[in-house]
C-alpha positions as CSV (number, residue, x, y, z in Angstrom):
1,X,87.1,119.9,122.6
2,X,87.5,119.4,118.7
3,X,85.3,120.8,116.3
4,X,83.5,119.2,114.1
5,X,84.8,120.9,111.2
6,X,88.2,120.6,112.3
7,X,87.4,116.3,112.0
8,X,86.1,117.2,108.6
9,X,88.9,118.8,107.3
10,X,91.3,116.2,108.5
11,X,89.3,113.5,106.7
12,X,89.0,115.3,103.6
13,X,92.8,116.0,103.8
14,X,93.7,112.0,104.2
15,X,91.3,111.3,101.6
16,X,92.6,113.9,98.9
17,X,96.2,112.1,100.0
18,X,94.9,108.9,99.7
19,X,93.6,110.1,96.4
20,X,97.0,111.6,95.5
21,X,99.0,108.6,96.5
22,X,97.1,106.1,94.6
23,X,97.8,108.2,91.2
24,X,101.3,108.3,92.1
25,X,101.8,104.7,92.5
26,X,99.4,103.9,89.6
27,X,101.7,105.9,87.3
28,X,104.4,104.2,88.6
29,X,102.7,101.1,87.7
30,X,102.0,102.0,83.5
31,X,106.0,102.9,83.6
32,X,106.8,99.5,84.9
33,X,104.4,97.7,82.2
34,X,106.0,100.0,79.2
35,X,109.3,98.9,80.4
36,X,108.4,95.5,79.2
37,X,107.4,96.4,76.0
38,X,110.2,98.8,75.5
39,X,113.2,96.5,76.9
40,X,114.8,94.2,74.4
41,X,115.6,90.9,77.1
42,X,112.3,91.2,78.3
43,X,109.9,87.8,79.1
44,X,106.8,89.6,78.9
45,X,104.6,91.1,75.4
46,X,102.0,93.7,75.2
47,X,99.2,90.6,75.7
48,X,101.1,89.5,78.8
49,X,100.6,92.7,80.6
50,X,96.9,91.7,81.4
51,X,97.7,89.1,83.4
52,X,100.2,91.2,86.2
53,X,98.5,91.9,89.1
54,X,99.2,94.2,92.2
55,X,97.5,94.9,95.6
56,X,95.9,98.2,96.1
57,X,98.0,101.2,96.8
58,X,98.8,101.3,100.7
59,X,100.6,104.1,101.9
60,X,101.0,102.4,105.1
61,X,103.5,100.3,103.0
62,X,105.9,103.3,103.2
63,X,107.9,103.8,105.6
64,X,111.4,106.0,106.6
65,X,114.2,103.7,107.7
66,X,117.3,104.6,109.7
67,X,120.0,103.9,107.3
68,X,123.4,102.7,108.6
69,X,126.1,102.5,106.0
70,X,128.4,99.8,106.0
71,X,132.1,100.1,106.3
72,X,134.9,97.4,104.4
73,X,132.6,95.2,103.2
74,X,134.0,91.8,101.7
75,X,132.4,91.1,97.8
76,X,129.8,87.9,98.4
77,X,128.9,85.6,95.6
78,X,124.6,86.1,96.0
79,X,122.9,82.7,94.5
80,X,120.5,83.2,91.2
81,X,117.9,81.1,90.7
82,X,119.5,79.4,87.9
83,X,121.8,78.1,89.7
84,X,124.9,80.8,89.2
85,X,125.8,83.6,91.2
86,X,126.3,86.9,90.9
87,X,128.4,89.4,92.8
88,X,127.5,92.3,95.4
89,X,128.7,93.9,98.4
90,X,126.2,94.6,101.0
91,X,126.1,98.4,101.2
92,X,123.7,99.1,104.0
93,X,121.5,97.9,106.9
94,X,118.4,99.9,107.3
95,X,116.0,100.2,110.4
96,X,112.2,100.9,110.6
97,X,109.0,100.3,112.6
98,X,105.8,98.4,110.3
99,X,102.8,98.1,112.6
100,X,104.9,98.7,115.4
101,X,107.3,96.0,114.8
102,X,110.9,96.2,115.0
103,X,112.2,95.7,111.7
104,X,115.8,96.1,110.1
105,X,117.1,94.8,106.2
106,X,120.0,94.8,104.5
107,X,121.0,97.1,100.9
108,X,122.8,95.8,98.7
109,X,125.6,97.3,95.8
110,X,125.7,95.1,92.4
111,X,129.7,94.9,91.3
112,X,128.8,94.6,87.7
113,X,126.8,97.1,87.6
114,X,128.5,100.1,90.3
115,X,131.0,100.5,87.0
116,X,128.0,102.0,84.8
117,X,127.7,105.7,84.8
118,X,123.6,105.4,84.4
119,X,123.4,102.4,87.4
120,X,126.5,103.8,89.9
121,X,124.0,104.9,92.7
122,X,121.2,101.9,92.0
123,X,120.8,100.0,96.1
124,X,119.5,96.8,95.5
125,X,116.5,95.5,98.1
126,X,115.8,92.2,97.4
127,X,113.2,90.2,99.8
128,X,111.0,87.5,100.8
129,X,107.7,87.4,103.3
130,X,104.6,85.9,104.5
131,X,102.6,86.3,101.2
132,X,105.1,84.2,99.0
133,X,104.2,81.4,97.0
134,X,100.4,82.6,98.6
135,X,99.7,85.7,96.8
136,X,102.9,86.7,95.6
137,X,106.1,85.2,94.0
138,X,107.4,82.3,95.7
139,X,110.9,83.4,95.3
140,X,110.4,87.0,96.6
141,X,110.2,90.1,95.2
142,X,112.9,93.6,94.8
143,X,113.0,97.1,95.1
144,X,114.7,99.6,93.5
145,X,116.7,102.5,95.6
146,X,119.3,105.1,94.8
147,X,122.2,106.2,97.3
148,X,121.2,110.1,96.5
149,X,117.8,108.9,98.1
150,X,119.5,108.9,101.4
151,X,119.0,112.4,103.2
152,X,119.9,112.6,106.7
153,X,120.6,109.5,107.6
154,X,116.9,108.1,106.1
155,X,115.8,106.5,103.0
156,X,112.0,106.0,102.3
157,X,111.0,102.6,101.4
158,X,108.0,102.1,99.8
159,X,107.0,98.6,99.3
160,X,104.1,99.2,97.2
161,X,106.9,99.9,94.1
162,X,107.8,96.2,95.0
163,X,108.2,94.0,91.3
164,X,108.4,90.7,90.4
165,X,112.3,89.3,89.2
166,X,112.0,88.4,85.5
167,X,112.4,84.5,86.6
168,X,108.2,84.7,88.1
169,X,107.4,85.5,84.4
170,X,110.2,82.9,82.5
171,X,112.8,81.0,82.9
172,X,116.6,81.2,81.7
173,X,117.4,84.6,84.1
174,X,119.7,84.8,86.5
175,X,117.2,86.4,89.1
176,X,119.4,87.0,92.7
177,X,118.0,85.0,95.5
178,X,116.9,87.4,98.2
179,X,119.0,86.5,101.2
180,X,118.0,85.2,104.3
181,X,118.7,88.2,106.1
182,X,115.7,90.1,103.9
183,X,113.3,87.6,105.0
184,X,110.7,89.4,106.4
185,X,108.4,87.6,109.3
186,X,105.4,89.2,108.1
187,X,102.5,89.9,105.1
188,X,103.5,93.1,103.0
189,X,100.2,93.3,101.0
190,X,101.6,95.7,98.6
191,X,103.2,95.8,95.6
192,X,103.0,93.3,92.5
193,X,101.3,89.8,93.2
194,X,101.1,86.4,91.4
195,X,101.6,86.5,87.3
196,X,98.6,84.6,86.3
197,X,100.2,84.0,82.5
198,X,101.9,80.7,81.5
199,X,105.3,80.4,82.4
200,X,107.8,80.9,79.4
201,X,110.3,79.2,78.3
202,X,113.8,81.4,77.2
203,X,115.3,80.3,74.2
């Protein structure tokens, strides 16, 4: 029979984790902003930053995949929303379970940018779900991931560090078009939702 202080404890410890995870992933959060102000190309100002909005931090949202690396994999031309292309070798699949559903995507490698020291390891996750054009972006959202995150044949992928491509804020980018592939038959409620700021126009 379990104790009662046993319960206790195991409550307190999801709640100080719950606690811990949140201030993780809202640190996370004032780093993306500054990047904004800090980035020379960016579409966004200082006043702009009021107006991005994200879903509550859900550590459910994080899961470890099985990662299976590819092998002699052709360069593809992947689609940007202005209607140019840009190129990338797809670089790994990955498998995990989300509320006990079989589900597998698909990493990707930017060419253009595998040739800069500071970006060499960057894996590209680029996707689309159930929340789009509804609470989030229609034209999906990315995540960021690094090769050296891969230990053991795992990678953690937490889509509560999900962004918004630079095209949901402005136009004139050449935002990648997540691929079919990464087109998730179901709500991930995390990450960054619907900009609520005028659409700009690049000059």
């Amino acid at each position: 029979m379990i104790k009662i202080s046993t319960i206790l404890f195991l409550l307190l410890s999801l709640n100080t984790y719950a606690q811990t995870y949140s201030a993780q992933i809202s640190k996370h959060r004032d780093s993306y902003k500054q990047d904004f102000i800090k980035e020379s190309n960016s579409p966004l100002t200082e006043a702009d930053l009021q107006d991005l909005h994200f879903y509550d931090a859900d550590s459910t949202y994080k899961v470890l995949a099985e990662v299976e690396i590819l092998k002699n994999e052709k360069v593809f031309k992947m689609p940007t929303y202005d209607g140019t292309s840009k190129e990338f070798y797809r670089y790994a699949k990955i498998n995990f379970s989300f509320n006990g559903k079989a589900t597998n995507m698909t990493l990707y490698k930017s060419i253009a940018l595998a040739s800069n020291p500071a970006y060499k390891d960057l894996l590209f996750l680029p996707f689309t779900d159930e929340t789009n054009n509804k609470e989030t972006y229609g034209g999906g959202r990315y995540i960021d991931l690094s090769s050296k995150e891969i230990i053991d044949g795992k990678i953690e992928v937490d889509f509560n560090k999900a962004y918004n491509p630079y095209c949901a804020y402005s136009d004139g980018y050449r935002c990648p078009v997540p691929p079919e592939e990464n087109d998730l038959s179901l709500e991930v409620k995390a990450g960054e939702k619907l900009y609520t700021g005028e659409k700009k126009h690049k000059k």
